[in-house]
C-alpha positions in Angstrom: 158.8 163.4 18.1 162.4 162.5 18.9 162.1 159.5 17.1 161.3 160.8 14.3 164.1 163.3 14.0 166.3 161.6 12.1 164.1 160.6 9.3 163.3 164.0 8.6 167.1 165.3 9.0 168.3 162.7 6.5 165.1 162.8 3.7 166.1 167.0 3.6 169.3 166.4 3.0 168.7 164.1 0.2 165.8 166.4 -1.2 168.7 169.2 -1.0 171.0 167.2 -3.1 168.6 166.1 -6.1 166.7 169.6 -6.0 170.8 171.4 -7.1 170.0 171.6 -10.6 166.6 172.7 -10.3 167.7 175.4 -8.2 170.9 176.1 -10.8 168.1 176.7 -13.3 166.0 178.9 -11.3 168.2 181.2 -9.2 170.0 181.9 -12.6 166.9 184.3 -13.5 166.8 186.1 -10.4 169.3 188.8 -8.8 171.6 187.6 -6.6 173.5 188.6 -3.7 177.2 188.2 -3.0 176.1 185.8 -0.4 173.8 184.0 -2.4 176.0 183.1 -5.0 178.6 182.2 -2.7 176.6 180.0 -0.8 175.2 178.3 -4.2 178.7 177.7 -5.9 180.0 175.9 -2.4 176.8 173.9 -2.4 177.3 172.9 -6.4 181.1 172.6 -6.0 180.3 170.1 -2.6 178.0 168.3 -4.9 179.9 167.8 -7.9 183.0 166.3 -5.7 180.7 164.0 -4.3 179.2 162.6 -7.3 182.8 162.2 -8.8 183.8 160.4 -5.8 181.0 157.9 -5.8 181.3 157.1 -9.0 185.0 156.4 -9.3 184.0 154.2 -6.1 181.4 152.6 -8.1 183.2 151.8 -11.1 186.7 150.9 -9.6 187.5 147.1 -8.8 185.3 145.3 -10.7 186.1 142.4 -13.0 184.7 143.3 -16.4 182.1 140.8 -17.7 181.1 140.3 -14.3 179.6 143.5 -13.4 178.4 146.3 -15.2 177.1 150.2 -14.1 174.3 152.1 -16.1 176.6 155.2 -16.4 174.5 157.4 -17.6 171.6 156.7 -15.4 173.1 157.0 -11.6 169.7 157.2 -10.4 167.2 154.5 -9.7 163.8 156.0 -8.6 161.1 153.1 -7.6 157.5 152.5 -6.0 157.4 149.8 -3.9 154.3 147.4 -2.4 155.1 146.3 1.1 154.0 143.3 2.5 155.2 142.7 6.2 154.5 140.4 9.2 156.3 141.6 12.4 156.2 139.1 15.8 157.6 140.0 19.3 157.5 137.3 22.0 158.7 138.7 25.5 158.6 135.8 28.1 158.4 137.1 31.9 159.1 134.5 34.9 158.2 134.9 38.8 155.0 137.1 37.8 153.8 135.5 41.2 155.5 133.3 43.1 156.1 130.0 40.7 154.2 131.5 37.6 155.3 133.3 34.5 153.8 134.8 31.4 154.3 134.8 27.4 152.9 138.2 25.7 153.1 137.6 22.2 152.6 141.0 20.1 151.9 141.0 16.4 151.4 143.2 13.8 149.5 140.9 11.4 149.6 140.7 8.2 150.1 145.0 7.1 150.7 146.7 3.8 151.9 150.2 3.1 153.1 151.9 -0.5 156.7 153.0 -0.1 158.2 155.4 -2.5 162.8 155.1 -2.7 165.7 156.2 -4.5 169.0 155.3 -5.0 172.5 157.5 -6.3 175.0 155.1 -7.0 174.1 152.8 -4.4 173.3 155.2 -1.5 169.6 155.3 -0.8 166.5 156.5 0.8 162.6 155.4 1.1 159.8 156.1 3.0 156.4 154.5 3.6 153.8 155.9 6.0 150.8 154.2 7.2 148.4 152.2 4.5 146.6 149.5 6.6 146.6 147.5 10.1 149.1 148.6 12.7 152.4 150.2 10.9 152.9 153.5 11.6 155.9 154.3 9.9 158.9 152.6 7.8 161.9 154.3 7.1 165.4 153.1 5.6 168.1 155.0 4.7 171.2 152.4 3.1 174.8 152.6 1.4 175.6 149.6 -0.7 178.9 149.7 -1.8 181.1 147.1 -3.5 182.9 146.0 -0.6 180.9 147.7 2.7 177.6 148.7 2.9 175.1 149.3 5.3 171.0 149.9 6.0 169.6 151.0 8.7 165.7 150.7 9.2 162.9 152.3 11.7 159.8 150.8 11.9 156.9 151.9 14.6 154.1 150.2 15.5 151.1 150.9 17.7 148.6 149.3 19.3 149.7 145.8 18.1 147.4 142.3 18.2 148.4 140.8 21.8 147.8 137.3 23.7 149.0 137.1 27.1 149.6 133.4 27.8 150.1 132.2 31.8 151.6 129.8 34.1 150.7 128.7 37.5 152.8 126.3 38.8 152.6 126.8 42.6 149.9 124.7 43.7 148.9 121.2 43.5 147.9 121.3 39.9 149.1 123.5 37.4 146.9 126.4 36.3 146.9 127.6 32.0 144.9 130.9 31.3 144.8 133.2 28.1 143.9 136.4 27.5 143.8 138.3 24.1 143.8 142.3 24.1 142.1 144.6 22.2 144.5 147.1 22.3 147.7 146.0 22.2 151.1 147.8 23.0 153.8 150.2 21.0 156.7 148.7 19.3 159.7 150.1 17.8 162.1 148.3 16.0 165.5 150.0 14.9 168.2 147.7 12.5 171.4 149.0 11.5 172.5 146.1 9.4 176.7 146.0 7.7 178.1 143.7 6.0 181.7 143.4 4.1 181.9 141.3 0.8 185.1 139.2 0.4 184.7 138.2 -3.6 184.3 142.3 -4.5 185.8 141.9 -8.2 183.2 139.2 -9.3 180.2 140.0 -6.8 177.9 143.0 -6.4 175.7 143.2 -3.4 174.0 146.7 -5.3 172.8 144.2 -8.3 170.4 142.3 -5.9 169.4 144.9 -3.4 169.4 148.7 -5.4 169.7 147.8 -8.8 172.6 150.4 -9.1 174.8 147.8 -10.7 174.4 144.8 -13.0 175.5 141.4 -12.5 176.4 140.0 -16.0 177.6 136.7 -15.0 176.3 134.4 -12.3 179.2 134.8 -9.1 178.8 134.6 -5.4 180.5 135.8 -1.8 181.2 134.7 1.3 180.1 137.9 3.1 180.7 139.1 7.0 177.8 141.3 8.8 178.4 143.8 12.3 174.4 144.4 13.0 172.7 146.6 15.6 169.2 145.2 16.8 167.6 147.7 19.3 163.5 146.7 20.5 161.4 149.1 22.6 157.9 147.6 23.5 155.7 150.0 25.7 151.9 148.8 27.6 150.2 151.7 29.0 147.4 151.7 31.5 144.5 151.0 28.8 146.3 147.3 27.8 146.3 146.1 31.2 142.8 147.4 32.4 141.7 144.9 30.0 142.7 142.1 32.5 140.8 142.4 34.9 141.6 138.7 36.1 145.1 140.0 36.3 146.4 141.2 40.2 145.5 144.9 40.9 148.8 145.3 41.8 151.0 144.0 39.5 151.7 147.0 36.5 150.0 150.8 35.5 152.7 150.7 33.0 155.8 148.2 31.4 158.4 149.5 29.2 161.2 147.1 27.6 164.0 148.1 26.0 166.8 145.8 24.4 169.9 146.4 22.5 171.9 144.4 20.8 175.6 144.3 18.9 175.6 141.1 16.6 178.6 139.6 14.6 178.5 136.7 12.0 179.5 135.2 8.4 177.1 134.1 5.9 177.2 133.8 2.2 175.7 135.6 -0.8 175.1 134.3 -4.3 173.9 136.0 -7.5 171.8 133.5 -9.9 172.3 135.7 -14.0 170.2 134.2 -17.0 168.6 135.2 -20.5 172.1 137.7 -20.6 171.3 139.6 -17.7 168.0 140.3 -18.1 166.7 138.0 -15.0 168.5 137.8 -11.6 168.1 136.0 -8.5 170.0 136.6 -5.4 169.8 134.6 -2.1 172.0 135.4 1.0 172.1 134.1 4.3 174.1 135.4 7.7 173.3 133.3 11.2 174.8 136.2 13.7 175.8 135.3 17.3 175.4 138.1 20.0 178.5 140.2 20.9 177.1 143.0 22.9 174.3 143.1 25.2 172.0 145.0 27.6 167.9 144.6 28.4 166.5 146.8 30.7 162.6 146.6 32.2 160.4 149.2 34.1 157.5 148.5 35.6 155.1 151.5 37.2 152.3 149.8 40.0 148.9 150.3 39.3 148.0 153.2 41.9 149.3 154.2 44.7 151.0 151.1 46.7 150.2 153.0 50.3 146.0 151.7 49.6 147.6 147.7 49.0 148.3 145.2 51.8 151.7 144.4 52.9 151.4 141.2 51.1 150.4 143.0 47.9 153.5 144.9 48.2 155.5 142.5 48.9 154.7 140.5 46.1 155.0 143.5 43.7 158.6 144.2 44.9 159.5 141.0 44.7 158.4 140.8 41.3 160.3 143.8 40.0 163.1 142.6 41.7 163.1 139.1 40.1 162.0 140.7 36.6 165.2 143.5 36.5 167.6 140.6 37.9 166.7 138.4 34.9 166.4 141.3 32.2 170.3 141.8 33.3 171.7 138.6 33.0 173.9 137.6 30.4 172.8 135.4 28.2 173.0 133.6 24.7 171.8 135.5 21.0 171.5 134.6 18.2 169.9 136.2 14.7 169.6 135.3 11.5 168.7 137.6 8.2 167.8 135.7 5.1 167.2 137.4 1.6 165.8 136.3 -1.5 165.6 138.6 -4.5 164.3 138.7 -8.2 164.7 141.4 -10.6 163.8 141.6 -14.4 165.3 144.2 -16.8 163.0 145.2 -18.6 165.0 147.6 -20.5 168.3 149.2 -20.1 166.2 152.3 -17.7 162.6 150.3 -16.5 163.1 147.3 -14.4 160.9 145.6 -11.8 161.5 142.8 -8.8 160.7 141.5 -5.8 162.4 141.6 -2.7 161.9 139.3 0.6 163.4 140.1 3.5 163.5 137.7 6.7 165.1 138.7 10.3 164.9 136.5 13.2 166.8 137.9 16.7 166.3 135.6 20.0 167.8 136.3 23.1 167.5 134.6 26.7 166.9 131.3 28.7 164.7 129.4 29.5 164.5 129.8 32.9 164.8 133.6 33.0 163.1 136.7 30.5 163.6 135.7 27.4 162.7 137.7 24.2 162.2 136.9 20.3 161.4 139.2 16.9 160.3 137.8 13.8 161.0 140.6 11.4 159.4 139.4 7.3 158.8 141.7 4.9 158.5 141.2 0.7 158.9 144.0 -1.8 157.4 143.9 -5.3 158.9 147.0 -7.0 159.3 148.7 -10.5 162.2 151.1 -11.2 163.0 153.5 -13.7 166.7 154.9 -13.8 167.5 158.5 -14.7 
């Protein structure tokens, strides 16, 4: 439930902030205490400072003709229709002796309906499981008009999974695959930055929340501090599918990666038919600047009923697999965005988003792991 805990904290909060009025409204029939009033004014007083404060941030710096706000609509409510492909590759060498294995884990190809909203530029969605494997998707972002963030969970259970092996220790070498019926957890968490160096003529909001409107076509060189973290569990029920696989080798195999990522990139926005169509593209290749990769491996019962050369072997394996998962090593990522949007009057407006993450790290002669992160948003939006 842990992992969850934050989702929760941070859709009450926004639920607390939108539901002020509605309370206003309401409480104003009923008695009230001392307390009760106090407690209400601090809350509408906290508010009403923080909506003046993002909008003078929202409408300060801007170069006029090149980007405009809906002022009197601060909010953008949407629905959005998730398409998403999710791939992670974990290669593990010295599985015994001169071998070593590929488990590639997929999601397929999932869906799920996801419902957002943004207050000038700060937002929130949620989508919980439609179809295949996704579990849950949640994003909680600030996009500002010089620094903004996202930050995104996504769990996944029971993935599609193809174990892929290597023999290379006798005389000829030895190919075998397996493919699991039930595959292993995965959770992915992103917590993406970025910093925009053309802020006057540029809006990151235009393409992404639609709290802002690029007027006239302009683009950025932008700079992004990302946080990549990967946590991909198998249980007992993925490996009893294998029964080819060594008795002793695993009851259980937990990996868990983090990563700290720094790079520049550029971002343009594409304006015709005055405003009403945009196009945005952006495109940041990162290069790893903090690392650590741990791996824990639980035998498959109890090691005092295996030979000496079975424990041996499994010793030496977890000793070889913990030695690699702590090596430093290259990483590199890349996050690619293409976006559409049509306004389809000055409060409805509609658009697709795609969204396409790549993070690799390792060598080639030790653990090496890769996630393919795609995902495409078709949306409509109505501002209030």
């Amino acid at each position: 439930m842990r992992k969850y805990n934050l989702a929760i904290l941070l859709t009450i909060m926004l639920l607390s902030a939108s539901g002020g009025q509605a309370q206003d409204t309401v409480s104003a029939s009923l008695p009230q205490t001392t307390d009760s009033v106090g407690h209400r004014n601090f809350f509408v007083s906290t508010w009403n400072w923080f909506s003046r404060w993002r909008e003078r941030a929202q409408l300060k710096g801007y170069e006029p003709g090149y980007v405009d706000f809906p002022r009197e609509y601060p909010w953008v409510a949407g629905i959005y229709g998730t398409m998403a492909f999710t791939n992670l590759s974990l290669h593990l060498p010295n599985l015994s002796g001169d071998s070593y294995c590929r488990i590639d884990n997929s999601t397929g190809l999932s869906s799920r309906l996801t419902v957002g909203a943004y207050y000038r530029g700060w937002g929130l969605s949620f989508g919980p499981r439609l179809s295949n494997k996704s579990d849950l998707y949640f994003t909680f972002s600030s996009y500002g008009r010089v620094v903004g963030f996202d930050i995104k969970l996504d769990h996944f259970r029971h993935l599609y999974s193809n174990i892929h092996w290597v023999d290379i220790g006798g005389d000829r070498p030895q190919l075998g695959e397996y493919k699991a019926a039930i595959g292993p957890e995965m959770i992915l968490l992103e917590i993406n930055s970025y910093i925009v160096f053309n802020p006057k003529r540029f809006s990151y909001a235009s393409a992404i929340s639609q709290t802002t409107w690029q007027k006239r076509s302009a683009g950025s060189a932008i700079a992004g501090l990302s946080y990549f973290a990967s946590y991909t569990g198998f249980d007992k029920d993925f490996f009893d599918q294998f029964n080819t696989i060594a008795n002793y080798f695993a009851d259980t195999l937990h990996h868990l990666s983090h990563n700290i990522l720094v790079g520049i990139g550029y971002a343009y926005n594409k304006v015709m038919d005055d405003g009403k169509w945009m196009l945005h593209a952006s495109v940041l290749p990162m290069l790893r600047w903090a690392y650590y990769n741990k791996i824990d491996i639980n035998p498959n019962g109890s090691m005092a009923d295996w030979t000496e050369a079975q424990r041996e072997a499994y010793r030496q394996t977890v000793a070889d697999l913990q030695t690699t998962a702590r090596a430093t090593h290259l990483s590199v990522a890349g996050v690619l965005r293409l976006a559409a949007f049509y306004n389809i009057s000055p409060r409805w407006l509609a658009g697709l988003i795609c969204t396409l993450n790549n993070c690799w790290r390792g060598h080639d002669d030790g653990m090496h792991s890769s996630v393919f992160d795609s995902k495409m948003l078709v949306y409509a939006g109505f501002r209030f």
